[in-house]
BAPADREN-62041 format. One record per residue: x, y, z of N, C-alpha, C, O in turn; residue number from 1; residue in one letter. Coordinates in Angstrom, 3 decimals, decimal comma, always signed. Layout:
N
SITE_nx_ny_nz_cax_cay_caz_cx_cy_cz_ox_oy_oz_fivex_kolfi
SITE_X_Y_Z_X_Y_Z_X_Y_Z_X_Y_Z_NUM_a $
...
END
This chain:
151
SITE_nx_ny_nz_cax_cay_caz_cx_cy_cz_ox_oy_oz_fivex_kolfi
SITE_-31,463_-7,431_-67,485_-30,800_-6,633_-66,462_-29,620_-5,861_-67,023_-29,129_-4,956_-66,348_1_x $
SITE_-29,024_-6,237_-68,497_-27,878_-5,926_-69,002_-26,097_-6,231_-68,347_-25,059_-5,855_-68,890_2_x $
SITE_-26,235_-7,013_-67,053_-25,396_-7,871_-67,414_-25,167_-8,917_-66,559_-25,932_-9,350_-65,698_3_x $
SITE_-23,613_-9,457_-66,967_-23,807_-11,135_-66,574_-24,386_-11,298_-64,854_-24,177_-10,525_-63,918_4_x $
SITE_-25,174_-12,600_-64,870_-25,864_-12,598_-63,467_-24,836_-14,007_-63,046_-25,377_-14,882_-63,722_5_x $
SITE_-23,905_-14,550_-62,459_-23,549_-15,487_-61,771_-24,830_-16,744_-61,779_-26,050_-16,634_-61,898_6_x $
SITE_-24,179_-17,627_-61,646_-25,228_-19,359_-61,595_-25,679_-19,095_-60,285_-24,826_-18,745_-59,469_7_x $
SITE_-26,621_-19,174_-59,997_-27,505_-18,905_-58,621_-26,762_-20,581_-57,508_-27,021_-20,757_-56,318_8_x $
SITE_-25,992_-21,401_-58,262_-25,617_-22,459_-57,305_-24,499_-22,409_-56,601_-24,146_-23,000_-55,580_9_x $
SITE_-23,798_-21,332_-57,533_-22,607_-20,437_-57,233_-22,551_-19,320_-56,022_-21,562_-18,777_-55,530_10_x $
SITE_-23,921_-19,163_-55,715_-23,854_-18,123_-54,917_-23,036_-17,879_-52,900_-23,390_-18,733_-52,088_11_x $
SITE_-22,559_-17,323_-52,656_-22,590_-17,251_-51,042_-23,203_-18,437_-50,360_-23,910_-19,188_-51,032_12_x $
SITE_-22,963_-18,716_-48,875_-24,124_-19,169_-48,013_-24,123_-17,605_-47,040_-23,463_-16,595_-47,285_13_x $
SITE_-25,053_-17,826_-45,945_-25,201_-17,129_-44,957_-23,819_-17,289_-43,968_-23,232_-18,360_-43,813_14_x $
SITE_-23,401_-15,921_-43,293_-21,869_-15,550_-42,655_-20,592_-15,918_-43,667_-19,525_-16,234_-43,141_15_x $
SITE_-20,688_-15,883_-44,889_-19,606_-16,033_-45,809_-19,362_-14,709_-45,978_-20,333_-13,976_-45,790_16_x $
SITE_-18,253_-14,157_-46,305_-17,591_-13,283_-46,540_-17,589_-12,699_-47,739_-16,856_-13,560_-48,226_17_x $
SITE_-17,792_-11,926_-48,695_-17,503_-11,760_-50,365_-16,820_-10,241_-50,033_-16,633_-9,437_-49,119_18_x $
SITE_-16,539_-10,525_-51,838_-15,658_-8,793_-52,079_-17,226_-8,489_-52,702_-18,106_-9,231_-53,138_19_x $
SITE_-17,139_-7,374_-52,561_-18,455_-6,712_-53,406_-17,923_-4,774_-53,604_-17,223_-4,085_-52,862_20_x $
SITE_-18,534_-4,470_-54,740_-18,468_-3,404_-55,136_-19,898_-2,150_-54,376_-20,866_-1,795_-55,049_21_x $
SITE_-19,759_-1,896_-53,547_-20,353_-1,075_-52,352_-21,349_-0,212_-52,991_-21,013_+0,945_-53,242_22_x $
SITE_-22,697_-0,670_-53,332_-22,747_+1,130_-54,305_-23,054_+2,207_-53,308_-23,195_+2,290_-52,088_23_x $
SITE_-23,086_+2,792_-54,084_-22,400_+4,549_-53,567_-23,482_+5,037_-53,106_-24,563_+4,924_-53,683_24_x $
SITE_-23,248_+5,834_-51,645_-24,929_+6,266_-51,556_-25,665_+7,217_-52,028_-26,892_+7,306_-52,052_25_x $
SITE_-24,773_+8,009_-52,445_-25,388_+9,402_-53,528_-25,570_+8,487_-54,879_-25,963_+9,375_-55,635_26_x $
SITE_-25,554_+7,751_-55,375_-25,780_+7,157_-56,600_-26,956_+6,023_-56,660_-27,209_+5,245_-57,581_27_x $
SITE_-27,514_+6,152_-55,553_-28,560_+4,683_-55,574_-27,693_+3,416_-55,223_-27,102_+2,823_-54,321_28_x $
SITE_-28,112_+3,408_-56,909_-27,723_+1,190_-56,676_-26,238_+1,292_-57,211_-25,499_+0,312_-57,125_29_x $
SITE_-25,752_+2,623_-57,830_-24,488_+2,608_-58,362_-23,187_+2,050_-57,837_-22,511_+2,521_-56,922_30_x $
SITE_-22,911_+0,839_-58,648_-21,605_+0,159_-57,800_-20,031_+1,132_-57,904_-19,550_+1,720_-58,873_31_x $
SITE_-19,510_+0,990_-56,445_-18,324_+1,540_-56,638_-17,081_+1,135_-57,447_-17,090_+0,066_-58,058_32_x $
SITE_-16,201_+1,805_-57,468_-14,914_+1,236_-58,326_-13,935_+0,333_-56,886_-13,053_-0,449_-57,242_33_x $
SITE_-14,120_+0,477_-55,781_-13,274_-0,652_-55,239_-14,404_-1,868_-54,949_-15,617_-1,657_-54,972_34_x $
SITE_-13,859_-3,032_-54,704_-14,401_-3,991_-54,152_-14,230_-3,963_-52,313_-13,104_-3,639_-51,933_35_x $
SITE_-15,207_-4,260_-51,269_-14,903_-4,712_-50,290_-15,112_-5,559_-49,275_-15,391_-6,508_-50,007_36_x $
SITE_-15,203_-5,975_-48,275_-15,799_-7,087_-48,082_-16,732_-6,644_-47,479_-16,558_-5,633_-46,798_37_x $
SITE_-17,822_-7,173_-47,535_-19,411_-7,346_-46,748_-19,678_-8,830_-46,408_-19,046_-9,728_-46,963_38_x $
SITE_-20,724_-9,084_-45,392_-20,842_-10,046_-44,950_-22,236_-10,217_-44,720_-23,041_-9,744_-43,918_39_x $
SITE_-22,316_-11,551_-46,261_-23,964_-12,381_-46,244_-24,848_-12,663_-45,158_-24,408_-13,448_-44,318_40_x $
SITE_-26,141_-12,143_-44,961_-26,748_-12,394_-44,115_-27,946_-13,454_-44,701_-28,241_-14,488_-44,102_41_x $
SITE_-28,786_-12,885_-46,375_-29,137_-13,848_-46,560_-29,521_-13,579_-48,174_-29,617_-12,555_-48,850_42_x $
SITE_-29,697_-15,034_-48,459_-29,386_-15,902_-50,266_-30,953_-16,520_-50,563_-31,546_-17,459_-50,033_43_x $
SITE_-31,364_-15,561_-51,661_-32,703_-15,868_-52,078_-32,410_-15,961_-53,595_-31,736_-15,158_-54,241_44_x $
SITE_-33,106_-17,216_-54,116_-32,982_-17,704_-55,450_-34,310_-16,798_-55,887_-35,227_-16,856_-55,067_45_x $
SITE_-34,559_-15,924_-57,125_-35,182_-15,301_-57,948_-35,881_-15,559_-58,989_-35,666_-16,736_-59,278_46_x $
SITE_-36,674_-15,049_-59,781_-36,623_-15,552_-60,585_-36,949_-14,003_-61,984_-37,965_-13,308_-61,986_47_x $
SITE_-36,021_-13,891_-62,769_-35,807_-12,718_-63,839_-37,262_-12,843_-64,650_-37,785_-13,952_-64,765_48_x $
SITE_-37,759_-11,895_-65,091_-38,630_-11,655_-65,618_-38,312_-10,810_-66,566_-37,978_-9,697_-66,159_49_x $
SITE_-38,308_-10,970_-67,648_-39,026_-12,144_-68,609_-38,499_-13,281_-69,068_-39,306_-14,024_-69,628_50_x $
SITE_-37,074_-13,748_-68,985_-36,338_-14,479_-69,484_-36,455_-15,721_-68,163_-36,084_-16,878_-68,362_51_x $
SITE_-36,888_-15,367_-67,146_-37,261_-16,603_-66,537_-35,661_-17,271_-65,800_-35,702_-18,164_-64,955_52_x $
SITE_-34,848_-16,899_-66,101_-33,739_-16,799_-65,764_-33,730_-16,607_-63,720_-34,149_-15,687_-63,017_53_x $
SITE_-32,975_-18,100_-63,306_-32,849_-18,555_-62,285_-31,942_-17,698_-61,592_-30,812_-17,903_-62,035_54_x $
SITE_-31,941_-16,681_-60,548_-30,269_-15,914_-60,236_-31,101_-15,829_-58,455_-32,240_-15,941_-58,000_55_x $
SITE_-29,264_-15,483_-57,758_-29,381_-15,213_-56,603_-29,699_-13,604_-56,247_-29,297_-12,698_-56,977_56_x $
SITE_-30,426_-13,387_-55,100_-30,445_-12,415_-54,450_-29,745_-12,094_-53,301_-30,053_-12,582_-52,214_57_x $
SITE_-28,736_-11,236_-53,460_-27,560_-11,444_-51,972_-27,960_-10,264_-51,105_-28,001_-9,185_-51,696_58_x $
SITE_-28,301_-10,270_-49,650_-28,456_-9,349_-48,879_-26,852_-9,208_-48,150_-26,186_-10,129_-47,675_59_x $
SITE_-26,547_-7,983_-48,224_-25,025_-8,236_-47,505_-25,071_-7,205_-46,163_-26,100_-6,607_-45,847_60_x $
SITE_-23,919_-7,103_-45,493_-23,825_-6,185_-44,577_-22,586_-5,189_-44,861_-21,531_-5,766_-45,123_61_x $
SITE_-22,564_-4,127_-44,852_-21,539_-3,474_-44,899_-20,194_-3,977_-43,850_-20,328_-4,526_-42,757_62_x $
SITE_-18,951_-3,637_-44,495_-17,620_-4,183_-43,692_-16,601_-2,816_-43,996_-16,509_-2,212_-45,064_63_x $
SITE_-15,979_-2,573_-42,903_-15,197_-1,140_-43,196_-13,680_-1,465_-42,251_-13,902_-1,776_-41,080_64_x $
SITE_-12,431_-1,422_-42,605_-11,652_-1,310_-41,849_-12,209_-0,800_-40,592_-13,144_-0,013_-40,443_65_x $
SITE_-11,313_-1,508_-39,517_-11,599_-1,371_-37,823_-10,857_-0,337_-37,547_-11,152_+0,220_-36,490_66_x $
SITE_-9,788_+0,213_-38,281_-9,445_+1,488_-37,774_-10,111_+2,832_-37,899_-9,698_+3,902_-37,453_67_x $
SITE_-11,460_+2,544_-38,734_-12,307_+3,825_-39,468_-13,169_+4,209_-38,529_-13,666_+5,336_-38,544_68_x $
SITE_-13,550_+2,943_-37,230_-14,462_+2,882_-36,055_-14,194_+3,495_-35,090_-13,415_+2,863_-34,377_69_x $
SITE_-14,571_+4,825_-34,546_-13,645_+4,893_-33,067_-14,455_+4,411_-32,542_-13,940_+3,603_-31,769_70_x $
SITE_-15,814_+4,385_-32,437_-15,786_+3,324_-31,088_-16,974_+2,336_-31,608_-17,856_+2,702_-32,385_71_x $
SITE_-16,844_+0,861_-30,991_-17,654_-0,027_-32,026_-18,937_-0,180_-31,036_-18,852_-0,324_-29,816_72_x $
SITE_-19,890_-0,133_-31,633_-21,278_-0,392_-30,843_-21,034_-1,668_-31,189_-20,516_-2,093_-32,222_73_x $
SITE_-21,740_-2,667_-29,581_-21,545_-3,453_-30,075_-23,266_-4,330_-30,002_-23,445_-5,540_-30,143_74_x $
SITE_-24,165_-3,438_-29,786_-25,598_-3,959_-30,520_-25,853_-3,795_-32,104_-26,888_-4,187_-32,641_75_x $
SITE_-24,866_-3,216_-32,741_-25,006_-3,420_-34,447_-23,682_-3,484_-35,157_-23,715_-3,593_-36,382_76_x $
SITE_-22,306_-3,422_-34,431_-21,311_-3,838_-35,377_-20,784_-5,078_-34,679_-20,961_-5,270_-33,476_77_x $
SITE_-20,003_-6,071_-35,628_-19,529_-7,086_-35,477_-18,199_-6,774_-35,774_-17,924_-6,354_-36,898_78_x $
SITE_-16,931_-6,992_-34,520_-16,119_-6,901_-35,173_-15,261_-8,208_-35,353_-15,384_-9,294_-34,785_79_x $
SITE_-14,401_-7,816_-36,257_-13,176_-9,126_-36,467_-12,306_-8,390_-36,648_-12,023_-7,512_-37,463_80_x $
SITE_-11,412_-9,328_-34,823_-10,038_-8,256_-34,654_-9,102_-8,875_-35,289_-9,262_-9,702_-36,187_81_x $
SITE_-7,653_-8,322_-34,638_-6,514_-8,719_-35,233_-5,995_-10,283_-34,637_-4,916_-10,827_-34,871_82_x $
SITE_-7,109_-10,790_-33,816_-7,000_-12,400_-33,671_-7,399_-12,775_-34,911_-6,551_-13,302_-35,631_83_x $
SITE_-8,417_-12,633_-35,289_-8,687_-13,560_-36,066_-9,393_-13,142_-37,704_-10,208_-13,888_-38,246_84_x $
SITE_-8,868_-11,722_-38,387_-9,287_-11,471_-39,211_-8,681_-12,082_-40,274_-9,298_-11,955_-41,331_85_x $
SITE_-7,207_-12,984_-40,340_-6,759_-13,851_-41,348_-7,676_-15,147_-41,129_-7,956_-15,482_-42,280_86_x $
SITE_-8,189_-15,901_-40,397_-9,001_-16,973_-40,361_-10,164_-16,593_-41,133_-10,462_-17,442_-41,973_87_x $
SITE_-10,799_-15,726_-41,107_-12,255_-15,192_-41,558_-11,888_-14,845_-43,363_-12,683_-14,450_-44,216_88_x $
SITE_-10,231_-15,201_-43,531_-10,177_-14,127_-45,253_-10,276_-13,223_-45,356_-10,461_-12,899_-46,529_89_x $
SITE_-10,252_-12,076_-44,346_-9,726_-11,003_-44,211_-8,229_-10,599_-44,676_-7,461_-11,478_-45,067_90_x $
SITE_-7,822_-9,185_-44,618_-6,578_-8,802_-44,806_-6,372_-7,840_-44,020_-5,393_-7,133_-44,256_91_x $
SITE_-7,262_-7,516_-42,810_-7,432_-6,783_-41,803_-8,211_-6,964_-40,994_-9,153_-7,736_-41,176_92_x $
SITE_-7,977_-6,118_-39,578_-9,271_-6,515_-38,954_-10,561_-5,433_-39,458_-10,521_-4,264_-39,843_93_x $
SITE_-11,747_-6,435_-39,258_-12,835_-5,597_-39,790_-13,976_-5,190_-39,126_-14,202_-6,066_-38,292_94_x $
SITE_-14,989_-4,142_-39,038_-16,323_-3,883_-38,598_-17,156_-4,412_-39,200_-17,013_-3,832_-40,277_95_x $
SITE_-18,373_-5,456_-39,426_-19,392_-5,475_-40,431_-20,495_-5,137_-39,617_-20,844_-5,941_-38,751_96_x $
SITE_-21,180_-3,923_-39,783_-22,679_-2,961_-40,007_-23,729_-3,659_-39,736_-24,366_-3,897_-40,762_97_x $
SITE_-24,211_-4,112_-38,753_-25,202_-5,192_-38,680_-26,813_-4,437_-38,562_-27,837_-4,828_-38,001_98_x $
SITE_-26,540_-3,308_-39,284_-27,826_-2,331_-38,697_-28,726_-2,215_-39,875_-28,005_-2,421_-40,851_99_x $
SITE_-30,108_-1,957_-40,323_-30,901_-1,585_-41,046_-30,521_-0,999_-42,265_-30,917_-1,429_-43,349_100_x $
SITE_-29,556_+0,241_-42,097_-29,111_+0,882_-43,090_-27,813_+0,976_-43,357_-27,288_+1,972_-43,855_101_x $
SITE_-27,252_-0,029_-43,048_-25,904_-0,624_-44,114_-25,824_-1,902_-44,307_-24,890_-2,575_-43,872_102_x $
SITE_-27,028_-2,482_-45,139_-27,186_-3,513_-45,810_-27,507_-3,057_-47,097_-27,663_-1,868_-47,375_103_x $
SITE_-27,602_-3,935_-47,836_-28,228_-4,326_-49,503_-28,499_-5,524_-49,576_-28,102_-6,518_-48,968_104_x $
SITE_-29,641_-5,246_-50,856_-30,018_-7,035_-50,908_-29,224_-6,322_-53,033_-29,502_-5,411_-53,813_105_x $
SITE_-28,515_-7,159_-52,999_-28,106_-7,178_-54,583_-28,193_-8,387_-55,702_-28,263_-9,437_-55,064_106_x $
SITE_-28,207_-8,555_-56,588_-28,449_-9,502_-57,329_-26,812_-9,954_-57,623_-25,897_-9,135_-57,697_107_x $
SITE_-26,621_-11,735_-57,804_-25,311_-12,328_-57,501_-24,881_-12,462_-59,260_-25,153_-13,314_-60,106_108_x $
SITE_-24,089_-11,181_-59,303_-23,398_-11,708_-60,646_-22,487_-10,115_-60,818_-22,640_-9,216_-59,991_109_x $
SITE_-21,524_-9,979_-62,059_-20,715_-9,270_-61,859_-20,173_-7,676_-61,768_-19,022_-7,260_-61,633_110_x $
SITE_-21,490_-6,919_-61,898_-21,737_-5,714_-61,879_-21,637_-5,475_-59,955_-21,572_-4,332_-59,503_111_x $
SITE_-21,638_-6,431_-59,232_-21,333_-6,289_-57,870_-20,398_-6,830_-57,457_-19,637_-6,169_-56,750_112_x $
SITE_-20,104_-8,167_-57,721_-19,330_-8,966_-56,748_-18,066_-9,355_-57,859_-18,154_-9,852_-58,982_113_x $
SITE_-17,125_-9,018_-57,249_-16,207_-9,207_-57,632_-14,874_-9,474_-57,020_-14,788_-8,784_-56,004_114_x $
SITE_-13,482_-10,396_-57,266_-12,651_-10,300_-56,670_-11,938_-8,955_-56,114_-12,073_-7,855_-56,650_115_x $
SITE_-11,297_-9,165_-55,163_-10,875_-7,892_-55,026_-9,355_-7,644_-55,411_-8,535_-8,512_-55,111_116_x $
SITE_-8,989_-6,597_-56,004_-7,771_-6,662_-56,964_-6,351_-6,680_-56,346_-5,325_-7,205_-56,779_117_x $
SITE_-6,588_-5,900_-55,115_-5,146_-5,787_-54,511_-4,787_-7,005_-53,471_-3,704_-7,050_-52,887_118_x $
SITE_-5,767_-7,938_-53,316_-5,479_-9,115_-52,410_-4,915_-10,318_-53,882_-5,631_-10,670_-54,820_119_x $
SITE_-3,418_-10,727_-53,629_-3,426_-11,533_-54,683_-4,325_-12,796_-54,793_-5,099_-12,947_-53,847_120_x $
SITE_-4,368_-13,867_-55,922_-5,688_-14,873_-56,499_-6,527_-14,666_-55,488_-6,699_-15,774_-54,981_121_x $
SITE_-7,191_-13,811_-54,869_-8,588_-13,628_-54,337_-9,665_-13,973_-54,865_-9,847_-13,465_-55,972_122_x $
SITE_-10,643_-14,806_-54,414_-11,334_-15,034_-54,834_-13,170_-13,943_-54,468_-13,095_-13,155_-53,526_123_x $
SITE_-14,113_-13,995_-54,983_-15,044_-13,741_-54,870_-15,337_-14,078_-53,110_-15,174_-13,173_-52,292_124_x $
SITE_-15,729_-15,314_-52,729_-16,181_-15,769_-51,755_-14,508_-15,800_-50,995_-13,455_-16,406_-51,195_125_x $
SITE_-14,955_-14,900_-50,162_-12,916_-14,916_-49,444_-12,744_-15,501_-47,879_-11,678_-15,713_-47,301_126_x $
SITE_-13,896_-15,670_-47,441_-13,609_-16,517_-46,034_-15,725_-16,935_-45,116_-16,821_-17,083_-45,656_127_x $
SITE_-15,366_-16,956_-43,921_-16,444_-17,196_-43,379_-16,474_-16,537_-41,759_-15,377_-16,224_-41,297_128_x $
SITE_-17,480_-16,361_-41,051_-17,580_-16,576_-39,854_-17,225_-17,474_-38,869_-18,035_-18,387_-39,029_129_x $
SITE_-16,510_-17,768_-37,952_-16,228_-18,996_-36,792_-18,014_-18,922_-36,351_-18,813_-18,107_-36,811_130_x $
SITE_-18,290_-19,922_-35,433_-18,988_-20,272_-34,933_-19,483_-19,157_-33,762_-20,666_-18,901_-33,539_131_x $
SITE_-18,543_-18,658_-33,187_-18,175_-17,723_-32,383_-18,677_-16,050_-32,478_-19,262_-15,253_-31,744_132_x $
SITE_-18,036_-16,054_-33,919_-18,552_-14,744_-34,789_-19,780_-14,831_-35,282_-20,349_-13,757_-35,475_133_x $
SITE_-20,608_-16,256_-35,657_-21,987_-15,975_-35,954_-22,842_-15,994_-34,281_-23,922_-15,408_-34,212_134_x $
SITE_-22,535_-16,370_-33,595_-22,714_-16,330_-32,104_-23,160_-14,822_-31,980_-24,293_-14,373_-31,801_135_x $
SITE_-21,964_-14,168_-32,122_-21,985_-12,278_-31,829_-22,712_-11,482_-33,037_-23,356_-10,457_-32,818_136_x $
SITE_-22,585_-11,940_-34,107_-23,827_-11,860_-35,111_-24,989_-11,803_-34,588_-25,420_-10,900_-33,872_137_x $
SITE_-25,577_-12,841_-34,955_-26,402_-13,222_-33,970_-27,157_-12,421_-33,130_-28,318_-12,157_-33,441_138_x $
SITE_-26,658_-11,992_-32,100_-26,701_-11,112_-30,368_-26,817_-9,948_-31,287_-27,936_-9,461_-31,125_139_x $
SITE_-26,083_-9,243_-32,254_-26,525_-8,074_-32,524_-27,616_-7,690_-33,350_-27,846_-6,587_-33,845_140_x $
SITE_-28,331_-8,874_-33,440_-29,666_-8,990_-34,220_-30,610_-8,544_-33,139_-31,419_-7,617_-33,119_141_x $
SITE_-30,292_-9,451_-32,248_-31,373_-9,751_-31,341_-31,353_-8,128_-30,224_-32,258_-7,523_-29,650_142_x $
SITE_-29,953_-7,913_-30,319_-29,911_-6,393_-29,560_-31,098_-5,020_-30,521_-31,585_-3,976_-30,088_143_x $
SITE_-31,185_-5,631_-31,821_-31,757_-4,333_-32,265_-33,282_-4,971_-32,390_-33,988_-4,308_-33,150_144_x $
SITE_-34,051_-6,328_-31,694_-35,077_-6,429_-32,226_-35,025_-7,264_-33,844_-36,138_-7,544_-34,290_145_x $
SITE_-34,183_-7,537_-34,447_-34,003_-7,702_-35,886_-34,250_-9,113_-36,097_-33,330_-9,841_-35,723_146_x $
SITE_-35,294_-9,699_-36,620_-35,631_-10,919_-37,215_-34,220_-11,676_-38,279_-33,773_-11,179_-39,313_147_x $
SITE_-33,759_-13,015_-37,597_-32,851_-13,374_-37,971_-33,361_-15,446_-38,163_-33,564_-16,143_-37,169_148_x $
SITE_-33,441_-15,915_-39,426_-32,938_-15,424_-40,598_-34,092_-14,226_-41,067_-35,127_-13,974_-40,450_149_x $
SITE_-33,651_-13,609_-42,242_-34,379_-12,115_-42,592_-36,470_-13,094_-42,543_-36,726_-14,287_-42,376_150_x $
SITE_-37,125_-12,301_-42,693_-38,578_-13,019_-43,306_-38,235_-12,911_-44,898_-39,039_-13,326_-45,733_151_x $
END
């Protein structure tokens, strides 16, 4: 693949939070230069060909500052307000994209996922969903028809 792939035991669960490098949509699969958060929907172990090499497959959802939204649908965005976007490991409140075409499924290692630089010791995996928030998750699956967990 040309480069490092993360330990597939290492990876996300489902409604975990990560920083990830967004790729660009005029560029394909091209990862961006910021990291941001997206939110795991679902974690498939792989297997590399030819090296046989064990790695994760991360499907994520896009996440965009809540001030970028004027108005949030709420059959495909999830938001996390200013209640509770420090509980979730946020550093704001956020939108995450629960729609068809602002997902990726990416492979778990460091050409994507990465800490994010301006949150100090941030880690990779930076928070989770409440119970609550996979609740409204959830509902916006089921609002678009969308098979949840993925097939």
């Amino acid at each position: 693949m040309g480069w490092a792939l993360y330990d597939s035991k290492s990876a996300p669960d489902v409604f975990d939070i990560v920083w990830c490098r967004w790729p660009y949509t005029a560029a394909k699969l091209q990862p961006s230069d910021e990291a941001r958060p997206v939110l795991v929907i679902d974690v498939r172990d792989q297997i590399y060909d030819p090296t046989e090499q064990i790695y994760a497959d991360i499907t994520v959802a896009y996440g965009t500052g809540a001030e970028n939204i004027t108005v949030a649908d709420w059959r495909s965005h999830l938001l996390i307000n200013k209640a509770e976007f420090r509980a979730a490991g946020l550093h704001k409140p956020t939108v995450f994209k629960l729609d068809l075409k602002n997902r990726k499924r990416l492979p778990w290692g460091e050409k994507y996922f990465v800490p994010n630089e301006y949150v100090r010791e941030q880690k990779i995996i930076c928070g989770k969903l409440s119970e609550a928030q996979r609740s409204a998750a959830l509902s916006c699956f089921v609002a678009q028809n969308l098979s949840f967990p993925l097939p």
